[in-house]
Every structure is written in C-alpha cells, then in structure tokens.
VMD Tcl script that builds the backbone (N, CA, C; Angstrom):
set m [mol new atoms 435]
animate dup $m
set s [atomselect $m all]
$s set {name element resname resid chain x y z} {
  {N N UNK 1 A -3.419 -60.342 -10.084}
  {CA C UNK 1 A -4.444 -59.323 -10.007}
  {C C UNK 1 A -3.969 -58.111 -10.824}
  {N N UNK 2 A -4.855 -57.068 -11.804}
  {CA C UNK 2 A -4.722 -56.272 -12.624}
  {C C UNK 2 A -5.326 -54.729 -12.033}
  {N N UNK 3 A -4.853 -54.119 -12.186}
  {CA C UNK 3 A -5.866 -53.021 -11.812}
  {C C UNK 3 A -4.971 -51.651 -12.475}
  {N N UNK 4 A -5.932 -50.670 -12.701}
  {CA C UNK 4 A -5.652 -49.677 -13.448}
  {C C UNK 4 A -5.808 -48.294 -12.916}
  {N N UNK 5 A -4.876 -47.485 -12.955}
  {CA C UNK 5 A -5.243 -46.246 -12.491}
  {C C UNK 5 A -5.013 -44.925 -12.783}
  {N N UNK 6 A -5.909 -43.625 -12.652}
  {CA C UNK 6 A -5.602 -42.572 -13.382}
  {C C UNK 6 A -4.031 -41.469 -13.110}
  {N N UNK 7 A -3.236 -42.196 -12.356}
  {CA C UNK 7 A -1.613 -41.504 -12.055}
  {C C UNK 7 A -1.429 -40.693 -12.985}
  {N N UNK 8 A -1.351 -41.142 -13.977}
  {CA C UNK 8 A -0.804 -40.145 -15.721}
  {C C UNK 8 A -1.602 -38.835 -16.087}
  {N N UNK 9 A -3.138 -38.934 -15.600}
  {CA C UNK 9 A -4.035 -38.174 -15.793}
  {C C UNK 9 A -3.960 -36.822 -14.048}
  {N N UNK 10 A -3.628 -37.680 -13.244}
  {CA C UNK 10 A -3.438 -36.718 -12.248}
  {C C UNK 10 A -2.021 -36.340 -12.245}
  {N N UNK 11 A -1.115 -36.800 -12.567}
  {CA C UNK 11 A 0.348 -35.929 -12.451}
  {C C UNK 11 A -0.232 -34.633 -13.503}
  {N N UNK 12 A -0.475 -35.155 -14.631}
  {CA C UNK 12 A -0.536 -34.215 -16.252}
  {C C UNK 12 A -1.302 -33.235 -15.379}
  {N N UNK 13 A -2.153 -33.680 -14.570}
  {CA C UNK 13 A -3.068 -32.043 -14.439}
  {C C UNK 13 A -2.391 -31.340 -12.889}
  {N N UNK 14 A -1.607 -31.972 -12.391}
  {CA C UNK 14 A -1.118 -31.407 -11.162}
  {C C UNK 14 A -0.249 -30.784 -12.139}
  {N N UNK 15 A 0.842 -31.091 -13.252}
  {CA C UNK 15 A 2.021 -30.238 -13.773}
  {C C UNK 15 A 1.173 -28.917 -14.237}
  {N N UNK 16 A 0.095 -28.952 -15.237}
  {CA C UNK 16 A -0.773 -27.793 -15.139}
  {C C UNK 16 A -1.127 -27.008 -14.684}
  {N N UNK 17 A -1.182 -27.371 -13.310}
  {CA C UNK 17 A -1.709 -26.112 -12.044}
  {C C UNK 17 A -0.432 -25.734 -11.642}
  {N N UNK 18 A 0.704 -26.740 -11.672}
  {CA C UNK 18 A 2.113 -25.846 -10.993}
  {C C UNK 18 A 2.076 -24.706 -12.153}
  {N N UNK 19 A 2.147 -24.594 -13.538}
  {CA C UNK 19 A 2.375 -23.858 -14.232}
  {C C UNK 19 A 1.652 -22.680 -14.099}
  {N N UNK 20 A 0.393 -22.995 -13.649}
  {CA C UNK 20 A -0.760 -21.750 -13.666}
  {C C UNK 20 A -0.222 -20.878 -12.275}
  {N N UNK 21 A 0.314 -21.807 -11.549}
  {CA C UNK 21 A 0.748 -21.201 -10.235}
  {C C UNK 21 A 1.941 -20.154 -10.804}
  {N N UNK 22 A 3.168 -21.157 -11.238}
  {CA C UNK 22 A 4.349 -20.190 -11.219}
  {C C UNK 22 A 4.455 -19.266 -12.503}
  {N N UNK 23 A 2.923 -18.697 -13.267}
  {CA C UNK 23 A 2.784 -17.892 -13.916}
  {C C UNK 23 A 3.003 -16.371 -13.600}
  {N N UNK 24 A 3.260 -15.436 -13.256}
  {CA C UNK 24 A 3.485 -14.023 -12.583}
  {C C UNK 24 A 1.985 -13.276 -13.276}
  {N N UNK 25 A 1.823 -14.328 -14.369}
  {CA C UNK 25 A 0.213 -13.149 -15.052}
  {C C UNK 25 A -0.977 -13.534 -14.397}
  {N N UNK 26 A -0.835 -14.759 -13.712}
  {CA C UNK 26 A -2.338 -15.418 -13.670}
  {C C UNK 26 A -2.146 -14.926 -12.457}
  {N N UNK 27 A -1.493 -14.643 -11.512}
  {CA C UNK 27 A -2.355 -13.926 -9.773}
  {C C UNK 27 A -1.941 -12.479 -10.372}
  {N N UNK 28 A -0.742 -11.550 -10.645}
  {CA C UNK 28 A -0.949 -10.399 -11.064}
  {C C UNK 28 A -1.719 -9.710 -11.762}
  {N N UNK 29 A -2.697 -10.508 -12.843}
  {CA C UNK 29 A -3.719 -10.078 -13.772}
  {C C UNK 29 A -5.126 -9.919 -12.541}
  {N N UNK 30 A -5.537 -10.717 -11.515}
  {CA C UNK 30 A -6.114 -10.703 -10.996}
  {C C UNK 30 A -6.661 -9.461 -9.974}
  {N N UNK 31 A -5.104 -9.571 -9.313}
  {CA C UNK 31 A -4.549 -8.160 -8.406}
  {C C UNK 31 A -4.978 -6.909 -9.589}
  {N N UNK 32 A -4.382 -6.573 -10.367}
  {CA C UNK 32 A -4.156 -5.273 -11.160}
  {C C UNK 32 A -5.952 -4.999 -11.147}
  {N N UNK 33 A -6.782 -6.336 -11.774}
  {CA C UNK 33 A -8.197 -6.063 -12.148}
  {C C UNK 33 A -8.924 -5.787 -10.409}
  {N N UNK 34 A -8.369 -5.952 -9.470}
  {CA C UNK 34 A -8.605 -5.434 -8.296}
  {C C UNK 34 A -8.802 -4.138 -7.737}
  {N N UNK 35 A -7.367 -3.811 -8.103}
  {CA C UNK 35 A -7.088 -2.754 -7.812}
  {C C UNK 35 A -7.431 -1.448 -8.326}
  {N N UNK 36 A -7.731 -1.910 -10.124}
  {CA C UNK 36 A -7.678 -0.726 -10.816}
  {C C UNK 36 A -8.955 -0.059 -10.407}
  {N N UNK 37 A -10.541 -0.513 -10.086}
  {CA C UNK 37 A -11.337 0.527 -8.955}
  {C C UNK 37 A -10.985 0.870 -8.050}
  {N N UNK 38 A -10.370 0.443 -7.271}
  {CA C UNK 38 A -10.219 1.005 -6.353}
  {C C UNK 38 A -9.025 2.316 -6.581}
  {N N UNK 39 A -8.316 2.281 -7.302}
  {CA C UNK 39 A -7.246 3.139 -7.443}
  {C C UNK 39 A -8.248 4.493 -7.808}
  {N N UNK 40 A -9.104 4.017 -8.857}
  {CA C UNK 40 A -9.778 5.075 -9.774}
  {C C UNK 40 A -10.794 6.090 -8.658}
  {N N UNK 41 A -11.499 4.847 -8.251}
  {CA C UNK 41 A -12.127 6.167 -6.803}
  {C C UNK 41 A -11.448 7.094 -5.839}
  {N N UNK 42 A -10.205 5.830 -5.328}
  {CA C UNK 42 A -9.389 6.845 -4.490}
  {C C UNK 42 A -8.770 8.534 -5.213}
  {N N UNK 43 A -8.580 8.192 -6.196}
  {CA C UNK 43 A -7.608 9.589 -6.992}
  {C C UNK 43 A -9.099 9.808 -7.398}
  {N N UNK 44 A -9.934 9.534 -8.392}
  {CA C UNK 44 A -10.858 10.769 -8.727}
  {C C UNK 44 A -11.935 11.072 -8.551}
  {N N UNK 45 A -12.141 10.072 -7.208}
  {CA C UNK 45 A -13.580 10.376 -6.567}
  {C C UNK 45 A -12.980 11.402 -5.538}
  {N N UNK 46 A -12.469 10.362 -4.450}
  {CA C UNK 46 A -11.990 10.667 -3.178}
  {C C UNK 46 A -10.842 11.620 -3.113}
  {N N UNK 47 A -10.504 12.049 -4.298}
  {CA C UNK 47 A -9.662 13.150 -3.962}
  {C C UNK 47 A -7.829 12.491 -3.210}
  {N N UNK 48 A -7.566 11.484 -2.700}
  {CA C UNK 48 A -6.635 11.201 -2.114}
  {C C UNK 48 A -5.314 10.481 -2.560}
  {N N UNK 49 A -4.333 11.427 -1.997}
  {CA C UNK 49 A -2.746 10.360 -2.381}
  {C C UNK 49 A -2.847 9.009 -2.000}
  {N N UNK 50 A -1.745 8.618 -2.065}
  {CA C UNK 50 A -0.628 6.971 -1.527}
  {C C UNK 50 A -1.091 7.066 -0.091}
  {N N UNK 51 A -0.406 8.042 0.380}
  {CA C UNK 51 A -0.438 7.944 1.958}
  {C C UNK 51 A -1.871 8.431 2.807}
  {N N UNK 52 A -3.021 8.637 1.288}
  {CA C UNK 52 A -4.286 8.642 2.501}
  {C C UNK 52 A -4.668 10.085 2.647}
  {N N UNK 53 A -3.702 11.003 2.925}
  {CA C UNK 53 A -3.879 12.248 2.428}
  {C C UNK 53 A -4.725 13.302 1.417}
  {N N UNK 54 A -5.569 14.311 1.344}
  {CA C UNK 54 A -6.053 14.776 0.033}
  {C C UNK 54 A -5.035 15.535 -0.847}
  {N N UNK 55 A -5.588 14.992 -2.381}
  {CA C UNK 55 A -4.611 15.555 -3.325}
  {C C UNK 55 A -3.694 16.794 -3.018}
  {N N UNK 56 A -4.481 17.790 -3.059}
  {CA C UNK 56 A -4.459 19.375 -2.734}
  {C C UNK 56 A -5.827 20.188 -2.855}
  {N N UNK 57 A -5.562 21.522 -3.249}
  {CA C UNK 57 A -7.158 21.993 -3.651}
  {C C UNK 57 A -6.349 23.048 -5.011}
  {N N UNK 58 A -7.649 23.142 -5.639}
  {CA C UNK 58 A -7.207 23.534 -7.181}
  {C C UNK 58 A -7.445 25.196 -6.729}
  {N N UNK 59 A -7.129 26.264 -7.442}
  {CA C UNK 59 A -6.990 27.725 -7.136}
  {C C UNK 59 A -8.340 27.829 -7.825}
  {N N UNK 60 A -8.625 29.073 -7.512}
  {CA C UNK 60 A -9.796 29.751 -7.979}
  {C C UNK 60 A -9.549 29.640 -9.243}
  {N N UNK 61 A -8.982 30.534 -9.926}
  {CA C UNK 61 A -8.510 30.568 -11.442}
  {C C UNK 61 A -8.517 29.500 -12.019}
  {N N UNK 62 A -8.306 27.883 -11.586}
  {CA C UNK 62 A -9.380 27.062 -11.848}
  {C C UNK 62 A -10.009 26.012 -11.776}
  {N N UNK 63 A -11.180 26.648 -10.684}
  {CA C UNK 63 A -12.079 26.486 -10.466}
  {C C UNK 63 A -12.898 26.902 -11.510}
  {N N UNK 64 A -13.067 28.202 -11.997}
  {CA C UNK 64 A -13.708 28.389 -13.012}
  {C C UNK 64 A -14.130 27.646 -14.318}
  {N N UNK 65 A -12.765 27.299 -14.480}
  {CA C UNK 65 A -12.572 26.539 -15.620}
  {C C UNK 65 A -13.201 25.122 -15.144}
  {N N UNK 66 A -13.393 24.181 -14.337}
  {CA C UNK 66 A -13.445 23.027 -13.870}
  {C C UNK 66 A -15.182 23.127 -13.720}
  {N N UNK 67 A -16.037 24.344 -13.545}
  {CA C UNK 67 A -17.351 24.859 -13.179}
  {C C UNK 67 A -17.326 24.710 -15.149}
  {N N UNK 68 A -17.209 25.039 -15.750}
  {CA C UNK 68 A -17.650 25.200 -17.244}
  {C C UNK 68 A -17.490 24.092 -17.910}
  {N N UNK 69 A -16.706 22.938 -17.068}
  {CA C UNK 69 A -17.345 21.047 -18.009}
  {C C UNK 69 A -17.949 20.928 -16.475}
  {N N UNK 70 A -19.048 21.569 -15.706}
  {CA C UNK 70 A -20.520 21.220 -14.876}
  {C C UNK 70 A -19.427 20.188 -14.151}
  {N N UNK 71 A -17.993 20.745 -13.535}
  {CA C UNK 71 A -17.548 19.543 -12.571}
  {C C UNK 71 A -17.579 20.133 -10.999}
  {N N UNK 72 A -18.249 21.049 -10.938}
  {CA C UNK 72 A -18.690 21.505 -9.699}
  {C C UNK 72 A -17.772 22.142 -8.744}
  {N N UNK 73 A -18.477 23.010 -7.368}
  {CA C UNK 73 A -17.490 23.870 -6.759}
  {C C UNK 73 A -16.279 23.946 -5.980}
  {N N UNK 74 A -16.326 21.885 -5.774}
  {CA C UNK 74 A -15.381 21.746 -4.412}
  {C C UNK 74 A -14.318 22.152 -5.100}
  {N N UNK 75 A -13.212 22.575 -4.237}
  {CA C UNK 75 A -12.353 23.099 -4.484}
  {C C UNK 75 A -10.736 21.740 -4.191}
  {N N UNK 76 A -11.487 20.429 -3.864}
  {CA C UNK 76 A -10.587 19.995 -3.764}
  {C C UNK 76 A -9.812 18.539 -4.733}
  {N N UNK 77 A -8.964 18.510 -5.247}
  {CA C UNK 77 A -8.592 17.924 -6.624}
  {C C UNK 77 A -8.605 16.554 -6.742}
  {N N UNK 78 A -9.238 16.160 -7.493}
  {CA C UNK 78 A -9.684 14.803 -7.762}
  {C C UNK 78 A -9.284 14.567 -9.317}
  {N N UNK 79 A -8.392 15.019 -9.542}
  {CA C UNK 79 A -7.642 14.522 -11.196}
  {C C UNK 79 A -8.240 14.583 -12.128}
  {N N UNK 80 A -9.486 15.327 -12.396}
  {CA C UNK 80 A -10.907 14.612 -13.273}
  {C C UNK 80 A -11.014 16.032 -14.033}
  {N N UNK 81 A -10.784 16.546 -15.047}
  {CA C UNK 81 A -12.124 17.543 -15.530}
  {C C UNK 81 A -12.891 16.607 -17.072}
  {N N UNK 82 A -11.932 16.368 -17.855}
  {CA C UNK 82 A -12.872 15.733 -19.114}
  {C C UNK 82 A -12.900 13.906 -19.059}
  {N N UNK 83 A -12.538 13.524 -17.905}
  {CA C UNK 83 A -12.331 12.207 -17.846}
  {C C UNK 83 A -11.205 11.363 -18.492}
  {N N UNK 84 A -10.750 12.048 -19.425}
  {CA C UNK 84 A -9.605 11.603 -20.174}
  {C C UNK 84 A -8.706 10.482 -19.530}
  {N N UNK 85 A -8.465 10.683 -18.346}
  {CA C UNK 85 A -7.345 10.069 -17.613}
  {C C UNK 85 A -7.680 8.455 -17.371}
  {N N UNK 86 A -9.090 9.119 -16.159}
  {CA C UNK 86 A -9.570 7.956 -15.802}
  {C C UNK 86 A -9.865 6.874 -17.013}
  {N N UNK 87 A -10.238 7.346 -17.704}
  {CA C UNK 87 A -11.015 6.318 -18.738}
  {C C UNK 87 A -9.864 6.260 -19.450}
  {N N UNK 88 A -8.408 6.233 -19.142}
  {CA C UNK 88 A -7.267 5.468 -19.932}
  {C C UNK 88 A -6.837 4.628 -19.454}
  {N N UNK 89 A -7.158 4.243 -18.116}
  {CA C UNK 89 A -6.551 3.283 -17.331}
  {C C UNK 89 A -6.624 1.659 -18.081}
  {N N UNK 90 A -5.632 1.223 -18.002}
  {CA C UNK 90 A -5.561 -0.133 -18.698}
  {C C UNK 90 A -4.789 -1.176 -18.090}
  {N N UNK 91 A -5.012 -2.746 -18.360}
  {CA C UNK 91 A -3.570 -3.611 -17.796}
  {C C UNK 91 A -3.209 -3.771 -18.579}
  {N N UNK 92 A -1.727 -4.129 -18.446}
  {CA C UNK 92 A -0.645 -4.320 -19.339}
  {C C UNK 92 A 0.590 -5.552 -18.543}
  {N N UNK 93 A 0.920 -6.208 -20.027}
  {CA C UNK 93 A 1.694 -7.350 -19.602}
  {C C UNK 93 A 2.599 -6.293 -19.165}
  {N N UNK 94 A 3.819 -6.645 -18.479}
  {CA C UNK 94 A 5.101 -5.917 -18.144}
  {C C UNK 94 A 6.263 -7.023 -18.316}
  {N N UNK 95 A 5.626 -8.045 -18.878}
  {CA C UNK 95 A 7.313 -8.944 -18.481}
  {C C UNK 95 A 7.290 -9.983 -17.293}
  {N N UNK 96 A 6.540 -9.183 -16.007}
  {CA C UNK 96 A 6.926 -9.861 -14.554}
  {C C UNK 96 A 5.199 -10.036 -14.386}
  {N N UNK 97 A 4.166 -9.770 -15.608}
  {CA C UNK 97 A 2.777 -9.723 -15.000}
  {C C UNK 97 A 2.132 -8.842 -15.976}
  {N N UNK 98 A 1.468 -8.643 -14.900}
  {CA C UNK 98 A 0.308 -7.411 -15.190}
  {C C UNK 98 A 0.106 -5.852 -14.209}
  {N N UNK 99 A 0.109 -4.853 -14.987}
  {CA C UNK 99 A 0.559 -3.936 -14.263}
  {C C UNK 99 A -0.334 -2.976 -14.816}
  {N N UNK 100 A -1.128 -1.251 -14.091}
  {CA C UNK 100 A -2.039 -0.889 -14.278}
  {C C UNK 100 A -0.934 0.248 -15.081}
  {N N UNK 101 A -2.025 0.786 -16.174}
  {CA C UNK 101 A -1.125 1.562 -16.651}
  {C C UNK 101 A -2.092 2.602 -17.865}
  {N N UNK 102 A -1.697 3.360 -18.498}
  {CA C UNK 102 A -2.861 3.990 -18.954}
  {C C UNK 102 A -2.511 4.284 -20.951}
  {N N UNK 103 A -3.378 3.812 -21.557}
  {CA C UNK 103 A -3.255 4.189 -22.907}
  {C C UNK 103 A -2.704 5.055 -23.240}
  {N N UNK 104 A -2.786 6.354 -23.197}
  {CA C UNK 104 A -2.290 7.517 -24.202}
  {C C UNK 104 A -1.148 8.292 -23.275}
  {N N UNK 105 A -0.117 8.544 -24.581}
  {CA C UNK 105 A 0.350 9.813 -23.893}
  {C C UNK 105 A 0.633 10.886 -23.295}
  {N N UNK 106 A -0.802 10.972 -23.657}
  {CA C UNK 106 A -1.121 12.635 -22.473}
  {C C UNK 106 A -1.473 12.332 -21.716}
  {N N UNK 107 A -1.990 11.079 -21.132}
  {CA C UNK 107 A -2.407 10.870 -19.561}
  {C C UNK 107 A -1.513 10.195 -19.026}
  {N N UNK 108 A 0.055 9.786 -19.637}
  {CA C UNK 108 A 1.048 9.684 -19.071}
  {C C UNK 108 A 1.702 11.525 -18.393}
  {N N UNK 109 A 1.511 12.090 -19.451}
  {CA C UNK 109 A 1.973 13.019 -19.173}
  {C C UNK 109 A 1.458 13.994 -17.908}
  {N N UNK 110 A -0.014 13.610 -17.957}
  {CA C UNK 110 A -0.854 14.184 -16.704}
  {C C UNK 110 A -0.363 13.877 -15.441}
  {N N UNK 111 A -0.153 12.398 -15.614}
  {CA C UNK 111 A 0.335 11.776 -14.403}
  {C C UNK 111 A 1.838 12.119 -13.630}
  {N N UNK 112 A 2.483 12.409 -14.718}
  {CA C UNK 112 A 3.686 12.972 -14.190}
  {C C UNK 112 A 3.376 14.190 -13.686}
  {N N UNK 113 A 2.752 14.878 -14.353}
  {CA C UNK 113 A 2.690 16.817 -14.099}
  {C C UNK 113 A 1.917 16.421 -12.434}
  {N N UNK 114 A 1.136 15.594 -12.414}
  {CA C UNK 114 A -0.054 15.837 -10.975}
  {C C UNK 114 A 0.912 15.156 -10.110}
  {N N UNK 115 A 1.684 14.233 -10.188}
  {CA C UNK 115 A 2.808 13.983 -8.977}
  {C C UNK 115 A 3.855 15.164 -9.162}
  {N N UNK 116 A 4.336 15.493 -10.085}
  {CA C UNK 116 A 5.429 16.488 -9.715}
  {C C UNK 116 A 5.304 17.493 -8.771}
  {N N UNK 117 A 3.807 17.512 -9.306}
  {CA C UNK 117 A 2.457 19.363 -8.368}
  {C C UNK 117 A 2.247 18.824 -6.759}
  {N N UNK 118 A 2.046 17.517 -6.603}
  {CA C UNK 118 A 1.466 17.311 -5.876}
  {C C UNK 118 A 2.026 15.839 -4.954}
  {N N UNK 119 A 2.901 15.195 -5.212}
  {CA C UNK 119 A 3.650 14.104 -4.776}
  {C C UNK 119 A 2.916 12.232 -5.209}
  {N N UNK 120 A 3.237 12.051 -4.456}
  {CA C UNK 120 A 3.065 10.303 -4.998}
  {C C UNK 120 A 1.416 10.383 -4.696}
  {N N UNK 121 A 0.649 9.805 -5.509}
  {CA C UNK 121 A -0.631 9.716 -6.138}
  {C C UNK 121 A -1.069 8.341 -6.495}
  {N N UNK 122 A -0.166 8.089 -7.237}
  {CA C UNK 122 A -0.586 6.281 -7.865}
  {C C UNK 122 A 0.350 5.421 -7.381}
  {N N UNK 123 A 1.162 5.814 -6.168}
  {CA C UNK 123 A 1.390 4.539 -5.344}
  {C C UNK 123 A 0.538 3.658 -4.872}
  {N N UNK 124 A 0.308 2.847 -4.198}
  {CA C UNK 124 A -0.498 1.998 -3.269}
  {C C UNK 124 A -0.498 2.444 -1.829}
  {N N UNK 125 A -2.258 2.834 -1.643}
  {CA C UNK 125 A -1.852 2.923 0.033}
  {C C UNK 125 A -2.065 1.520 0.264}
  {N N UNK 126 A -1.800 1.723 1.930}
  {CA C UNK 126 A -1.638 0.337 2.460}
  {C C UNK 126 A -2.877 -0.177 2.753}
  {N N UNK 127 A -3.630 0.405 2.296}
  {CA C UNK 127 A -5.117 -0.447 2.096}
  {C C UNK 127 A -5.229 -1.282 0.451}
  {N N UNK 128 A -4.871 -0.394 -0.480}
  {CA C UNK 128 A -4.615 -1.110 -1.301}
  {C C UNK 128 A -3.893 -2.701 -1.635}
  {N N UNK 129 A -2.646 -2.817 -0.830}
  {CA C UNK 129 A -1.586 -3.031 -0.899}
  {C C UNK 129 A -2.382 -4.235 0.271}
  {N N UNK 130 A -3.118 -3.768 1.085}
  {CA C UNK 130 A -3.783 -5.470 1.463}
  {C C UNK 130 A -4.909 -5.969 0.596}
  {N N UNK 131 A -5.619 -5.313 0.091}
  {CA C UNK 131 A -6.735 -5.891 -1.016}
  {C C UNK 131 A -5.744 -6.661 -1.763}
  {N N UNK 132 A -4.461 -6.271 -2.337}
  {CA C UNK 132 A -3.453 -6.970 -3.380}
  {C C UNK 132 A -3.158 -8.687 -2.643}
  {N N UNK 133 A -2.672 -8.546 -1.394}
  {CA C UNK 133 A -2.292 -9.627 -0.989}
  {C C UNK 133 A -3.848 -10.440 -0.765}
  {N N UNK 134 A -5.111 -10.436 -0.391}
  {CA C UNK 134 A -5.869 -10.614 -0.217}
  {C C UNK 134 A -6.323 -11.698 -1.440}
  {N N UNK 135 A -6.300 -10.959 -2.525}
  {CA C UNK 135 A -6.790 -11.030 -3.634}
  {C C UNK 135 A -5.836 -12.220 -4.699}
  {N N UNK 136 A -4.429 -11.793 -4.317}
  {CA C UNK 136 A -3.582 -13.041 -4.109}
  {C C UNK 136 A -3.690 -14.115 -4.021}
  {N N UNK 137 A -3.768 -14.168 -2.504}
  {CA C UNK 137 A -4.139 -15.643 -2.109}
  {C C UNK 137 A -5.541 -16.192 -2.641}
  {N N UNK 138 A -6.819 -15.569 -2.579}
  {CA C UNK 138 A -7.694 -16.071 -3.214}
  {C C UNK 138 A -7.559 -16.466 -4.656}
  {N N UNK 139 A -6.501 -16.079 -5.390}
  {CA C UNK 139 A -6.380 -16.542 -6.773}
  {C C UNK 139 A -5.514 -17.666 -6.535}
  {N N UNK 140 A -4.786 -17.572 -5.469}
  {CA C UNK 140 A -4.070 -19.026 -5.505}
  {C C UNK 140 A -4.693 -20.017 -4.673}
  {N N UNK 141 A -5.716 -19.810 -3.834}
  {CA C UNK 141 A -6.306 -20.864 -3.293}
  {C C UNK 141 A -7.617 -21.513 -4.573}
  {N N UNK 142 A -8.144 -20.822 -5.381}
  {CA C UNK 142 A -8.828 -20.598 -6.649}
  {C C UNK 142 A -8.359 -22.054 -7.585}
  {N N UNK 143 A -6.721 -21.753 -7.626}
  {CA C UNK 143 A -5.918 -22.429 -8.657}
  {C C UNK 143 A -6.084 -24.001 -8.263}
  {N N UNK 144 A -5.928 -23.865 -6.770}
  {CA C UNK 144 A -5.322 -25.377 -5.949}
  {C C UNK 144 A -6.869 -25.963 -6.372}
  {N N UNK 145 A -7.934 -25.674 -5.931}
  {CA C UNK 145 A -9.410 -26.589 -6.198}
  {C C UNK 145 A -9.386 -27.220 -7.342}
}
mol reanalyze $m
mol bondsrecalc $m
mol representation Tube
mol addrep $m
C-alpha cells in the first residue's frame, strides 16, 4: 500500500511561524503601533505623566503665548503648542524590535527639557503597559492560526 502526505509542506510552514514567533519585530512592531495613540492622548490631550498624574500647569507668562497659536486658556500642560512634537512620533527598529521614538531633533530635545521640568512623561503607565501585554498575546495567538 502507497500513500502520500503533506509532512514536508507542514514542517516548512510550522519552521515559518517559529521564525515569525522568535522575531522581537513582529509582536514589538505591533505593541509600539498600539501604544503610540495612546501615548499621544495621554501626554497631549490628557495632560498626564507615567504615573497617571497631571503634567503640571504652564505660568501665566505662558499662557499668553500658548492663547496666540488659538491653544486656549487651560492652564494645564499638555506638551502641544505648534504640534511639532506630536506629529514626530515614529517607530523605529532598535535592534531588539520596534520602539516609539520621534523624528527630529528638537523634539528630542523637547522631550528631554519637559522631563527634566517636569519628571517621567513617556514612561508607560500601567495601563499602558497592560494594553502592551494584551496586544502581545493577540499578535501571538494571530501568528499560531
């Protein structure tokens, strides 16, 4: 008796998915594209650090200035006057993945000056930090189908 079967065709595509698995880009690229709204509302909608906290509040002196690009009276800091920042946000390979990170130099530089002023900012709160694992596993349960 003869019979034939696809073994060669299912190992070849099981070695495929191990690879897609033990990739660090294919669930980290996922996570980062997760996260990066949510990061962006928390800091320049919502005004809030890492730990959940609000930024600070900006001084009168300017306020003024923040009222003349029509960004209105609250007084409390949401990282934002010409958008510059936000709209640099980018992913980037790192080596170990994908990691959120921002085009230009001066919104590196922003980022340092607004944590130095004001403390950790673009950490992960721990809401974040479960959307990440969340988002995780759905990319690896994703892979296995």
């Amino acid at each position: 008796m003869e019979f034939t079967t696809n073994i060669g065709f299912v190992i070849q595509e099981f070695n495929q998915l191990l690879l897609e698995v033990e990739n660090p880009e294919t669930i980290s690229r996922s996570v980062a594209l997760a996260l990066l709204p949510e990061m962006r509302k928390r800091i320049h909608v919502d005004g809030k650090k890492s730990d959940g906290s609000k930024i600070g509040e900006y001084s009168n002196s300017y306020l003024k200035t923040r009222q003349r690009f029509n960004r209105g009276p609250s007084k409390e800091v949401v990282a934002s006057l010409t958008r510059q920042l936000e709209n640099s946000y980018t992913l980037a390979a790192d080596g170990d993945g994908y990691t959120i990170g921002v085009s230009t130099p001066e919104s590196e530089e922003k980022i340092f000056r607004l944590e130095e002023r004001y403390g950790n900012i673009y950490g992960l709160t721990e809401g974040e930090k479960e959307i990440a694992k969340i988002v995780a596993a759905d990319t690896f349960t994703e892979l296995l189908k």
